[in-house]
C-alpha positions as CSV (number, residue, x, y, z in Angstrom):
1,X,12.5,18.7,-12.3
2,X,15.8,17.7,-11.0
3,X,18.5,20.9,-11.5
4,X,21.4,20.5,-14.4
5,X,20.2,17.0,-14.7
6,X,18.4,14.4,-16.4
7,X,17.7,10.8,-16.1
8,X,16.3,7.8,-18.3
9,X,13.0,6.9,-17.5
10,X,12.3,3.1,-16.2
11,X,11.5,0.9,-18.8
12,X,9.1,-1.5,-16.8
13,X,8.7,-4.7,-19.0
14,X,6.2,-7.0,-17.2
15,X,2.5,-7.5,-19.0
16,X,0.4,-4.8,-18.1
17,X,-3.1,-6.4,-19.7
18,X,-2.3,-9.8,-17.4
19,X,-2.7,-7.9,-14.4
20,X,-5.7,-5.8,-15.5
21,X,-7.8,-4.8,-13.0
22,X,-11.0,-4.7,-15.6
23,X,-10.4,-8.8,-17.0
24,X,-11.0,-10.5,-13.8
25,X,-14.4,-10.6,-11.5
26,X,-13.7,-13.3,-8.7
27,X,-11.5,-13.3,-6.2
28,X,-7.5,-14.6,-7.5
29,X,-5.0,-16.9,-5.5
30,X,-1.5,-17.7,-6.0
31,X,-1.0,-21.4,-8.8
32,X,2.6,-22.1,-6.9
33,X,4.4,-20.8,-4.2
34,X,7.0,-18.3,-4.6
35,X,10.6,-17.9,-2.6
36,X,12.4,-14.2,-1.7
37,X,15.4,-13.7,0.7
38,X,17.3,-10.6,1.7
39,X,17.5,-7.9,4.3
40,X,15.0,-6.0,5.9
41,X,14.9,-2.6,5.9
42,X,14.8,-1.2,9.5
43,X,15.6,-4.3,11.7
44,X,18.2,-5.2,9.3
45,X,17.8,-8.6,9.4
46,X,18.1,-11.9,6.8
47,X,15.1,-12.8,6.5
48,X,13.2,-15.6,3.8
49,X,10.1,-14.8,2.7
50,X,7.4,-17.1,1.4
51,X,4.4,-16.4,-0.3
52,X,1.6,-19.8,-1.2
53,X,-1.6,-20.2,-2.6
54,X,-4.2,-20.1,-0.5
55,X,-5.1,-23.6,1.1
56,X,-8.4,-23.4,2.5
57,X,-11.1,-25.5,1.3
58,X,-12.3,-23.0,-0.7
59,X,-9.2,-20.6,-1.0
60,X,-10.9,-17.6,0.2
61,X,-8.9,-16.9,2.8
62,X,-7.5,-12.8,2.5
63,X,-4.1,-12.3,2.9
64,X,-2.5,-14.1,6.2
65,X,1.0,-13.4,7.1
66,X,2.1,-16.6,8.8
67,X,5.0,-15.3,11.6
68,X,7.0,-17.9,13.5
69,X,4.7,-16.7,16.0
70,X,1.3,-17.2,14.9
71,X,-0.8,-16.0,12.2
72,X,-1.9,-12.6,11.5
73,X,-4.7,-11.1,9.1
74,X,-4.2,-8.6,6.9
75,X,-6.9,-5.8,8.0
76,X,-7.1,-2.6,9.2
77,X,-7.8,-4.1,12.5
78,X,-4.4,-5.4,13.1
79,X,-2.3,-2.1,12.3
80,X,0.0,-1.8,15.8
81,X,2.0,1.1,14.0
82,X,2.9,3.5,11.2
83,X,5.8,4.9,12.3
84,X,7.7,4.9,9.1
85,X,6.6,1.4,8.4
86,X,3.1,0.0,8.8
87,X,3.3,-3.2,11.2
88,X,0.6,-5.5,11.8
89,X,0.2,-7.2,14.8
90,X,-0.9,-10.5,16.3
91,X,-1.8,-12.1,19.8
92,X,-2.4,-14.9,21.7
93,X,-4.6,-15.3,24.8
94,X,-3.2,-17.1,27.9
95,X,-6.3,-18.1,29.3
96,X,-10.2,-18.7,29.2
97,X,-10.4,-15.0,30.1
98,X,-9.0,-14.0,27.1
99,X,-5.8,-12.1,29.1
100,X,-2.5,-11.9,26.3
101,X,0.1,-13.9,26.5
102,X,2.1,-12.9,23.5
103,X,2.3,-9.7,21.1
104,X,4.3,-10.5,17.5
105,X,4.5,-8.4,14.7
106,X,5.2,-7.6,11.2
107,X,6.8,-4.7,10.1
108,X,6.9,-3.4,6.2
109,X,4.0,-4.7,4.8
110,X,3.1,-2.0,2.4
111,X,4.9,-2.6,-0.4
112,X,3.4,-6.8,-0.5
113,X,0.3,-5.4,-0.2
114,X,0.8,-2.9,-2.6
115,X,1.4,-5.8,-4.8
116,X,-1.5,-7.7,-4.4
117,X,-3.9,-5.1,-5.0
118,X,-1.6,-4.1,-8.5
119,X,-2.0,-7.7,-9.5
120,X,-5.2,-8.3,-8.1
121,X,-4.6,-11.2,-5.9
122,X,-6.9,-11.5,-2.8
123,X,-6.0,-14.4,-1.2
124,X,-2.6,-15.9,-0.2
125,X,-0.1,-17.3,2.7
126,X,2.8,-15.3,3.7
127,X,5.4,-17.4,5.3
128,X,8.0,-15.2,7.2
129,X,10.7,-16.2,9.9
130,X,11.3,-13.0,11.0
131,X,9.6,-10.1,12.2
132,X,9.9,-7.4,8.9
133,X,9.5,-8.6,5.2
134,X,12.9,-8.1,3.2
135,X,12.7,-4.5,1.5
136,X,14.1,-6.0,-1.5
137,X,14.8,-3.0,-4.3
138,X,12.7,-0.1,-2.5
139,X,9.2,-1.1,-4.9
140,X,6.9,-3.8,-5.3
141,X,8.3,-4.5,-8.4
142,X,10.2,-7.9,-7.9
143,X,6.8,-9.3,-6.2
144,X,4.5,-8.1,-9.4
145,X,7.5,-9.7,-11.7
146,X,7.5,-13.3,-9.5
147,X,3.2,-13.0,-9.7
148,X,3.5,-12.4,-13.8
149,X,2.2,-15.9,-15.2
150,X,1.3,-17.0,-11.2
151,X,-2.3,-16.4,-10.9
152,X,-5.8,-18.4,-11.2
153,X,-9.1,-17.1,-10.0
154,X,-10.3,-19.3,-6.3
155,X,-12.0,-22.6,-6.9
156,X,-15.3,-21.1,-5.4
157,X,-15.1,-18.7,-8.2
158,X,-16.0,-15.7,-5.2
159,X,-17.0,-12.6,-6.8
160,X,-14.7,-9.1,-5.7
161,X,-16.4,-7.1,-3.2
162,X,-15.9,-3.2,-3.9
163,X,-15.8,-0.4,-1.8
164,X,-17.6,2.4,-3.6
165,X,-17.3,6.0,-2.4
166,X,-20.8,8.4,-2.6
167,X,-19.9,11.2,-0.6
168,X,-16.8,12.9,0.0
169,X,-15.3,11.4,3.0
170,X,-12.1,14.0,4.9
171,X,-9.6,13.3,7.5
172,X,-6.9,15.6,8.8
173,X,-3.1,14.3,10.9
174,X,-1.6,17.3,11.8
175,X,0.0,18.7,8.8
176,X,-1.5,16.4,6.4
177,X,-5.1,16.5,5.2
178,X,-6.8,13.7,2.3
179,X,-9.9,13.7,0.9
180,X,-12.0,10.1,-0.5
181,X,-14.2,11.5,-3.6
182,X,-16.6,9.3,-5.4
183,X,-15.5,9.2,-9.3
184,X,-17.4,10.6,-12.0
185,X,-18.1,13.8,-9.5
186,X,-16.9,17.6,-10.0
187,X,-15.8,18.7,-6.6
188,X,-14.9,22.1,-7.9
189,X,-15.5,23.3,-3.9
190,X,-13.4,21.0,-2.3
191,X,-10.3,22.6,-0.3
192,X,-8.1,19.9,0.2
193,X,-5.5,20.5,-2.2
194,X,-5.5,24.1,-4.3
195,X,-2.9,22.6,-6.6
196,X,-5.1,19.4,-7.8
197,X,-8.2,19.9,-9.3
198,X,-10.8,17.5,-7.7
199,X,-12.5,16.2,-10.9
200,X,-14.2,12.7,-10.8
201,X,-12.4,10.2,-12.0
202,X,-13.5,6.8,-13.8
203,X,-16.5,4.4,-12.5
204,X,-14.8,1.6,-10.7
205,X,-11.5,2.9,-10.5
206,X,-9.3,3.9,-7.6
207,X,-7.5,7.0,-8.1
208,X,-4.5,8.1,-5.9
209,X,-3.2,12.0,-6.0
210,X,-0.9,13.2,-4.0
211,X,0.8,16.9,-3.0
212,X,3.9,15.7,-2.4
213,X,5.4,18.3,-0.3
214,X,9.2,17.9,0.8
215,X,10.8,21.6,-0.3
216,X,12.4,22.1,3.1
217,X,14.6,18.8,1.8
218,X,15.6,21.0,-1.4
219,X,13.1,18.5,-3.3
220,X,10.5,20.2,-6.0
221,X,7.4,20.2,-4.0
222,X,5.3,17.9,-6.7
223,X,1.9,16.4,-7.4
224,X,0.6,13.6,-9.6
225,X,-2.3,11.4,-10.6
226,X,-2.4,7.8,-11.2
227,X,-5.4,5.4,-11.4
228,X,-4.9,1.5,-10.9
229,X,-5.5,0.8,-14.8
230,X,-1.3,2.7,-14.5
231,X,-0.1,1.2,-11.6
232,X,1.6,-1.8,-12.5
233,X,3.2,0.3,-14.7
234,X,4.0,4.0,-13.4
235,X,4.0,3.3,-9.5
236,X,4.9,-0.6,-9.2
237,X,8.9,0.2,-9.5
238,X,9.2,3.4,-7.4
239,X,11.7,2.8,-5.1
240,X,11.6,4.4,-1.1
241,X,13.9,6.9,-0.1
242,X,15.3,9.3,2.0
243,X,17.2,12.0,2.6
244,X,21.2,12.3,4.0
245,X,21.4,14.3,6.7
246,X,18.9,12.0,8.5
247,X,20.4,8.7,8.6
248,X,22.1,9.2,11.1
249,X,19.1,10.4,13.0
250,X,17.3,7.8,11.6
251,X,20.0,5.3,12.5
252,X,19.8,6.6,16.3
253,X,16.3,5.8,16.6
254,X,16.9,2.0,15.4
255,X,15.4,1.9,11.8
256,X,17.0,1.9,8.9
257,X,19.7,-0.7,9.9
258,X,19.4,-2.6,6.7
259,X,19.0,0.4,4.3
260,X,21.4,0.7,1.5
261,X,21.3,2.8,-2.2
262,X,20.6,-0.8,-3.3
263,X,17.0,-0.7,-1.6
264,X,16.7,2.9,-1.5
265,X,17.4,6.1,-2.9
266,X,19.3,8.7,-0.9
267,X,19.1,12.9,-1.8
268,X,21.9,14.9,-0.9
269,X,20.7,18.7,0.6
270,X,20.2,19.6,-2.6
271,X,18.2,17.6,-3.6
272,X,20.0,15.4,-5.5
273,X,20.2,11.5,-5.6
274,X,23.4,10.3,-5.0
275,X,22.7,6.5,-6.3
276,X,24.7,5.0,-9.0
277,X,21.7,3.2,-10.3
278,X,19.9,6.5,-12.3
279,X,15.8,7.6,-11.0
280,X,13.5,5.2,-12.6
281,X,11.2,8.3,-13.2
282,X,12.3,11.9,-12.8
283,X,10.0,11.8,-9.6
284,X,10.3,8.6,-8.7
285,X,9.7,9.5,-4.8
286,X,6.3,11.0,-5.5
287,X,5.5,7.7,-7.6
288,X,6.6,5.9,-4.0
289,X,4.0,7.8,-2.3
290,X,1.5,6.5,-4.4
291,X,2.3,3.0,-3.8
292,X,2.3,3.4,0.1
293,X,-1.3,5.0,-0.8
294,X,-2.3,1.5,-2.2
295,X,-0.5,-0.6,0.4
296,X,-2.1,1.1,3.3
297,X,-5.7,1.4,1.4
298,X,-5.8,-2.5,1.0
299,X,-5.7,-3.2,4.7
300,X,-10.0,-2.1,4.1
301,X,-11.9,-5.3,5.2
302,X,-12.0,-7.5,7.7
303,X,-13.3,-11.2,8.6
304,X,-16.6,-9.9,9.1
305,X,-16.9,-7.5,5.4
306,X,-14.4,-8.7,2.7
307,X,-13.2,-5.6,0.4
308,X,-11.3,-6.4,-2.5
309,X,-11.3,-2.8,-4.4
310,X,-11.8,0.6,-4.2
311,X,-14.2,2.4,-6.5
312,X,-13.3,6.3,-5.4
313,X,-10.6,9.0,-6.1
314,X,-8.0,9.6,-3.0
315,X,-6.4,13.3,-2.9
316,X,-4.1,14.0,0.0
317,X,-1.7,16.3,1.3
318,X,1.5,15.2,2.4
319,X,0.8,11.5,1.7
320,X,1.9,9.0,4.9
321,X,1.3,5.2,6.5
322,X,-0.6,7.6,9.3
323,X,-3.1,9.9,7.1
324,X,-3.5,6.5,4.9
325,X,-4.5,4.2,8.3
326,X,-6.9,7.4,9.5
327,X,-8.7,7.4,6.4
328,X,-9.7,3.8,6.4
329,X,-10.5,3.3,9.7
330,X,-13.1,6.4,8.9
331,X,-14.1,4.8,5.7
332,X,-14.9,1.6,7.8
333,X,-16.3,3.1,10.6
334,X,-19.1,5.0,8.3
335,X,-19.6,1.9,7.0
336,X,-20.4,0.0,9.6
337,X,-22.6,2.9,11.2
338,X,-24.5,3.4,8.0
339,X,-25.3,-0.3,7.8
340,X,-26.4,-0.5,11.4
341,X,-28.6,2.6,11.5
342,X,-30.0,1.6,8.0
343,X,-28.9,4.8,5.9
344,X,-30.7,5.1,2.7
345,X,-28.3,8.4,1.6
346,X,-25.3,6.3,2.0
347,X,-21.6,7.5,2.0
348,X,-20.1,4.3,1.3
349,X,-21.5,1.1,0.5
350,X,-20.0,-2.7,-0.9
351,X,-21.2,-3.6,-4.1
């Protein structure tokens, strides 16, 4: 794929069949806290990073990232931004009329998230004190390693609530365009991508595909299939990355103060990574996509309708944090209408 050059594929050693997403049927919590420190990627920041068990009663609680500011949910709701990150946001009211007195964020949630939906774990406490998680290696990978071993289902023994898809759902962000199917469907008319065939995929699953699309960067344009049975395995370590000529763009506009070819790989114009460290697949970047895909997808839910998976195959053009935010807040807002208006020929429903 790469020209005149190959590299070793990543040999990913934690347990696939302990993270399983077919051995467990209630909700999952943390058994003991874990500890990460290092720089964040765009603020460029050191920042400590604590993830706990859940401690309500009960320890149903969803994913809360706990800022030095207050606390913020992890839900659809909350996205402030996806401009190159997704960043959730939080507020307090100043009085009885409910006016804000105080906007905090959190920046680079994606890749966490990623990794509690890999190792299905609904509910825990994120303790950060700063404003962006550390970016660690790139992946998810050192947060599915520290999980390995570090699970227990909730003491109320809460059964997952899925998200299944029954109709093809579309959205469209300028250039990009991504499709929800349900699995175990031919979609032989669909349009959204003519270089992936829109076959079902398996009951119960959530499938990602991506047309990864980057030839004006000299990369292969390139398109893959993974579903979450693989994902601990082929899309866990993909690292981020980005291209040379744009740091310094990129570096203009305030972001990527902390990145490094320690967190992230950089191409060269031709396409080329100029790391040390060799690709831990041959397209490593298109892997990446994919795990944004499952980041941004887990953010379905709110207090009101707990999701916990995603039963549906997800085809899209030109993956990003914005095509991935449009498409849930369309998959929630037909859910909500449906259930309102009492829809018997459902598009999505929680089972």
């Amino acid at each position: 794929m790469f020209p005149n050059r190959k590299f070793p594929l990543f040999r990913f050693s934690t347990s696939y069949r302990f993270f399983s997403n077919s051995s467990c049927r209630t909700q999952r919590t943390l058994k003991k806290s874990i500890y990460f420190s290092g720089i964040s990627l765009h603020n460029g920041k050191q920042v400590n990073l604590s993830i706990h068990p859940s401690t309500h009663v009960n320890n149903s609680t969803g994913i809360l990232f706990q800022t030095p500011n207050g606390m913020i949910p992890a839900s659809y709701e909350n996205v402030s931004s996806t401009n190159f990150c997704t960043t959730l946001c939080g507020f307090k009211t100043s009085n009885e009329a409910g006016s804000l007195s105080n906007i905090y964020f959190v920046h680079t949630v994606e890749h966490l998230l990623a990794a509690f939906y890999i190792c299905n774990i609904q509910n825990a406490i994120v303790e950060i004190d700063g404003e962006e998680l550390p970016i660690l290696d790139g992946s998810s990978q050192p947060y599915c390693d520290a999980f390995e071993g570090n699970v227990a289902p909730i003491q109320n023994n809460k059964a997952l609530k899925t998200l299944k898809i029954l109709k093809p759902i579309k959205v469209q962000s300028g250039d990009s365009h991504a499709t929800f199917f349900p699995n175990n469907v031919e979609n032989e008319n669909d349009n959204t991508n003519n270089n992936i065939s829109s076959r079902g995929g398996s009951s119960g699953t959530l499938s990602i595909s991506v047309d990864v699309d980057f030839e004006p960067f000299s990369l292969p344009r390139d398109q893959i299939e993974v579903n979450d049975l693989e994902f601990l395995k082929e899309i866990s370590s993909a690292r981020t990355f980005t291209f040379e000529h744009v740091i310094s763009k990129l570096k203009e506009d305030g972001l990527i103060k902390g990145g490094s070819m320690e967190n992230a790989i950089v191409y060269d114009k031709n396409g080329i990574p100029l790391n040390k460290e060799p690709l831990r697949f041959e397209n490593e970047f298109s892997r990446h996509k994919i795990l944004d895909c499952i980041g941004d997808l887990s953010l379905l839910g709110n207090d009101r309708k707990s999701i916990d998976k995603i039963d549906g195959r997800y085809v899209v053009y030109k993956p990003g944090h914005t095509i991935n935010n449009k498409m849930v807040n369309k998959l929630m807002k037909i859910l909500e209408e449906e259930e309102q208006e009492l829809i018997e020929n459902r598009s999505v429903v929680i089972v």
